[in-house]
C-alpha positions in Angstrom: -109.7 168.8 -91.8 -110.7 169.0 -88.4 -111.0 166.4 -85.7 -113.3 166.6 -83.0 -110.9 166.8 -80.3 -109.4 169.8 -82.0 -112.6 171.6 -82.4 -113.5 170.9 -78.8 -110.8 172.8 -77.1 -111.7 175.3 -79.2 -112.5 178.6 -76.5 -115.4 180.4 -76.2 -116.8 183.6 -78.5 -113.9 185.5 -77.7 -111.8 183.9 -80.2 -114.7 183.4 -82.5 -113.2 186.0 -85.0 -109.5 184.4 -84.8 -111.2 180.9 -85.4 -113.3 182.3 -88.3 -109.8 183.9 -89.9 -108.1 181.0 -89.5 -110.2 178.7 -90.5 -110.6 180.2 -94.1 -107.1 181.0 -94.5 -106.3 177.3 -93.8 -108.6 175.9 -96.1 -107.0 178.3 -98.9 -103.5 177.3 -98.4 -103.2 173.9 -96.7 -105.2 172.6 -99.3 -104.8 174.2 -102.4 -102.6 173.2 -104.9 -99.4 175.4 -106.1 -100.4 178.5 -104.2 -98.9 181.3 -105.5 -96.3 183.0 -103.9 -98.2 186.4 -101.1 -97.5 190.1 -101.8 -96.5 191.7 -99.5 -99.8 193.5 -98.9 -100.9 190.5 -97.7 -98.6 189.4 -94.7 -100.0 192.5 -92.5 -101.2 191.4 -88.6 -100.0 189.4 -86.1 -96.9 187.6 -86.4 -95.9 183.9 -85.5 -92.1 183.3 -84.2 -90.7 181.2 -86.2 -89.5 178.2 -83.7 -93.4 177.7 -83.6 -93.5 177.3 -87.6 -90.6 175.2 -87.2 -92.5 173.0 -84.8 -95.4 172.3 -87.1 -93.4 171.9 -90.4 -91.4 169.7 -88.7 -94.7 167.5 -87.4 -95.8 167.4 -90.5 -92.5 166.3 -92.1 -92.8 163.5 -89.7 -96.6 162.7 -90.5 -95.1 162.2 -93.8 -92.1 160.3 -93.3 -94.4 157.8 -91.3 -96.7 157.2 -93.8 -93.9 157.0 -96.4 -91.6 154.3 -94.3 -94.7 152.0 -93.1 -97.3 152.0 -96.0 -95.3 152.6 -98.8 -91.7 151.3 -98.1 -92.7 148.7 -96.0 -95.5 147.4 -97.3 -94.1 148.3 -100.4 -91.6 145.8 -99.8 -93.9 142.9 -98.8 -96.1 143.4 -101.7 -92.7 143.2 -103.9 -91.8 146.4 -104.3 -88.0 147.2 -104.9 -86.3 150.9 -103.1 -83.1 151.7 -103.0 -80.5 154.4 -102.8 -79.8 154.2 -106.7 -83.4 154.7 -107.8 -82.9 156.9 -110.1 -80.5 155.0 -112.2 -82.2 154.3 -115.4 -81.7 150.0 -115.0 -82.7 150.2 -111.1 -86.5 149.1 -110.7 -87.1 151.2 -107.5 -88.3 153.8 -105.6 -86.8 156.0 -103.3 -86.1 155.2 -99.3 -87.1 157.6 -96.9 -84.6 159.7 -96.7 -84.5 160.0 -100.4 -87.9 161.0 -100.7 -87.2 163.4 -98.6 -84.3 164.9 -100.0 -86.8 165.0 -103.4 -89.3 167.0 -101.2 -86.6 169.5 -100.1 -85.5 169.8 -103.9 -89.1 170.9 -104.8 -89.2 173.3 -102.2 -85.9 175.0 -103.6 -87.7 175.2 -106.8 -90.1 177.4 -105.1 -90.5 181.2 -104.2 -90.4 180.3 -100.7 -87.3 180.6 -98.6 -87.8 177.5 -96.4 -84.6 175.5 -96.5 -85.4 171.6 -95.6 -81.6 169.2 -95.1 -81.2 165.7 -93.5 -77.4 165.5 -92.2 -75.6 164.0 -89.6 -72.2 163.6 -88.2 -71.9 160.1 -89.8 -73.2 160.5 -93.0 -73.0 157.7 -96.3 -72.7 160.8 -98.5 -70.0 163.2 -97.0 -72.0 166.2 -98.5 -74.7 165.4 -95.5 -72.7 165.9 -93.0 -73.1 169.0 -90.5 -69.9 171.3 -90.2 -69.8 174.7 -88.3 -72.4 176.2 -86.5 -74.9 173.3 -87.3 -72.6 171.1 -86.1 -72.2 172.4 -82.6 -75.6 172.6 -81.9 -76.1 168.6 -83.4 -73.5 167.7 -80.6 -76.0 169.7 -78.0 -79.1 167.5 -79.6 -77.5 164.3 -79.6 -76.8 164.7 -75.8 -80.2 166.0 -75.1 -82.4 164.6 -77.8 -84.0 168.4 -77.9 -84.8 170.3 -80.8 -82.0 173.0 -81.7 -83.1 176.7 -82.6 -80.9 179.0 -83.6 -79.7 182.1 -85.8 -76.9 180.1 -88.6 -74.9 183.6 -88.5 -72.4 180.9 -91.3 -75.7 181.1 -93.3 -77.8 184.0 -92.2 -80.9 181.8 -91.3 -82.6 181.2 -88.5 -82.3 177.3 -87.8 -84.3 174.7 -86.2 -83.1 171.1 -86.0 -85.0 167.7 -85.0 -83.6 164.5 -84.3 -84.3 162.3 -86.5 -84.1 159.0 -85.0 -84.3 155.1 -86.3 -88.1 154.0 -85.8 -87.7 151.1 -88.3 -85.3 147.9 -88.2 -84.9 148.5 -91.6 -83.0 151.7 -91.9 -80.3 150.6 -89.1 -80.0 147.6 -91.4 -79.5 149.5 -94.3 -77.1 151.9 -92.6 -75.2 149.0 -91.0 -74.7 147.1 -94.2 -74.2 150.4 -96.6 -70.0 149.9 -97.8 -70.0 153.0 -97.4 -70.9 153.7 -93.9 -68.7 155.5 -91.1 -70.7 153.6 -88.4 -72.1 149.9 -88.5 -73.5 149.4 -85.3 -77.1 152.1 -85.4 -79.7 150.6 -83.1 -83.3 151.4 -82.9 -84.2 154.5 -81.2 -80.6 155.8 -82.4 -80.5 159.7 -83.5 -79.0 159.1 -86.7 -78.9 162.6 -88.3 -81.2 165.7 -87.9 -84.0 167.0 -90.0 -82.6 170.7 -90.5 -85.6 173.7 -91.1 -84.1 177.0 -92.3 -85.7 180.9 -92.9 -84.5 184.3 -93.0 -87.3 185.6 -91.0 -87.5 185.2 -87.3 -91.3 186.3 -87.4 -93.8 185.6 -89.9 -97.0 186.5 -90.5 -100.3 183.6 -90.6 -100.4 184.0 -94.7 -96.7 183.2 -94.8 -97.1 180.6 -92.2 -99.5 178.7 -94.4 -97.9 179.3 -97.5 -95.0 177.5 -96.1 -97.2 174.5 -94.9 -98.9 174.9 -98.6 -95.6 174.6 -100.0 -94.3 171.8 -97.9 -97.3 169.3 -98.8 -97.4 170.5 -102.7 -93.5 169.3 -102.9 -94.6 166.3 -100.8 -96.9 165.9 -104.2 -94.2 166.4 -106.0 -92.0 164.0 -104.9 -94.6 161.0 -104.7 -95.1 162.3 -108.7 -91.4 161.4 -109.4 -91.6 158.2 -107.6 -94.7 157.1 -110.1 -93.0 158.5 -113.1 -90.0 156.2 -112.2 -92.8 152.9 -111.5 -94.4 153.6 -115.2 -90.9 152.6 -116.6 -90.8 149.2 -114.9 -91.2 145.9 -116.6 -93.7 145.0 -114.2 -96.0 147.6 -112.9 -98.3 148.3 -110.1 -102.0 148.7 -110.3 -102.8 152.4 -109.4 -105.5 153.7 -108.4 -107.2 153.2 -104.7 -105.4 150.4 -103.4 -102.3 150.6 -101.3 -99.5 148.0 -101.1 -100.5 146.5 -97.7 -103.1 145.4 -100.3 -100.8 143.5 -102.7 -99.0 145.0 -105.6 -100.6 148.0 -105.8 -99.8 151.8 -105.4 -102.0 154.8 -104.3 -102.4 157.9 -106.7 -101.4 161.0 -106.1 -104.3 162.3 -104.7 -105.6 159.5 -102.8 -101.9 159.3 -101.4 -101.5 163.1 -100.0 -105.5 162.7 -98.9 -104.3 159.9 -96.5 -101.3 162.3 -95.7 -103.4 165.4 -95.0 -106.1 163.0 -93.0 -103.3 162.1 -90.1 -101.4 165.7 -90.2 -104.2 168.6 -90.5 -106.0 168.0 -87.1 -103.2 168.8 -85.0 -101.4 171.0 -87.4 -104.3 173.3 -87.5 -104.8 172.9 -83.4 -101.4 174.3 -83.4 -102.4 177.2 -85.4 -105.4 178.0 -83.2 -103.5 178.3 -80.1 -101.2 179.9 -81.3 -103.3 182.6 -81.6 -105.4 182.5 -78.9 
């Protein structure tokens, strides 16, 4: 999907046959369902460094973890819907809070052919097994005193690594933090970096067709995840309508489809801006 901002810095003729290439190649892949993994064949031409994948992943990660906090948890919320860290417990009538969702997208993605690794720590982590030790670490101390993204080559792990703060946007999730028994810190504020949204590959270029796989990927195990929250609503006593509706509308919850169409409406523009200058 393409805005018309996007398409109007769009250069002239001379990157008419770049356009054209990716054009096509985006509509393949960002929007296709499941794409199947690339031979190698395929991944000839021009490659991308991956910092710059990084960078749109990680955009579109937070496209997502907007539209996950404010019109489905949020709303959710007001509309009386129930989520909570425990939503997967059979008697818990829930769903799961952002970074739970999250961690459900990163679980999909492992289930995948694609080597892109996707973790949320921190260095004051509810669940010990988020937090960052060794090389990760060091370079979480460097973001948290310069808010920057991290890129680097995890020599521990034999990836290349990109981290993003990921900082409190909503009341909420300081609350939660705040109040968890739990929790190694009780005073998170908003605007806080409270962890880091961690990107990982063993490549440090890739080619366009991997590139979009990798988007591909990302938004199908977004699907995924949203598919395990509504196969978790169909076993509650009282159920939401779904269907068009989303919960800013009462007790109601989007489908699948109408859900990642919102999803891919906010993210595409700029993510496939991104891929045009990159290769211009």
């Amino acid at each position: 999907m393409l805005s018309r901002s996007t398409s109007s810095r769009i250069p002239y003729a001379g990157t008419a046959a770049i356009w054209g290439g990716v054009f096509v190649l985006t509509a393949i892949y960002l929007f296709a369902s499941r794409p199947a993994p690339l031979a190698d064949g395929q991944t000839a031409g021009r490659t991308i460094p991956i910092e710059k994948v990084f960078r749109i992943v990680a955009a579109e990660n937070s496209s997502m973890r907007t539209l996950w906090t404010a019109e489905i948890v949020a709303a959710g919320e007001n509309s009386g819907l129930k989520f909570d860290e425990k939503w997967r417990e059979k008697e818990v009538a829930a769903g799961p809070l952002p970074a739970l969702f999250l961690r459900e997208a990163a679980t999909a993605i492992r289930k995948t052919q694609v080597p892109l690794g996707l973790f949320l720590g921190s260095d004051y982590p509810i669940n010990q097994s988020n937090m960052f030790t060794g090389t990760q670490a060091e370079y979480f101390r460097k973001m948290r005193e310069t808010g920057e993204p991290q890129f680097f080559p995890a020599a521990d792990i034999g990836q290349q690594t990109a981290m993003f703060a990921d900082i409190i946007v909503a009341q909420g999730c300081a609350n939660c933090h705040n109040e968890h028994p739990k929790s190694p810190k009780t005073d998170w504020k908003m605007n806080d970096i409270m962890g880091a949204t961690t990107w990982s590959y063993p490549k440090d270029k890739v080619t366009l067709e991997e590139t979009l796989q990798m988007i591909a990927t990302l938004r199908d195990s977004f699907g995924t995840a949203y598919d395990t929250y509504l196969a978790k609503v169909a076993t509650f006593e009282r159920q939401p309508e779904i269907g068009e509706r989303w919960p800013r509308d009462g007790y109601y919850l989007p489908t699948r489809q109408v859900f990642l169409s919102e999803f891919e409406r906010r993210a595409s523009p700029d993510t496939v801006d991104h891929l045009i200058h990159i290769f211009n």
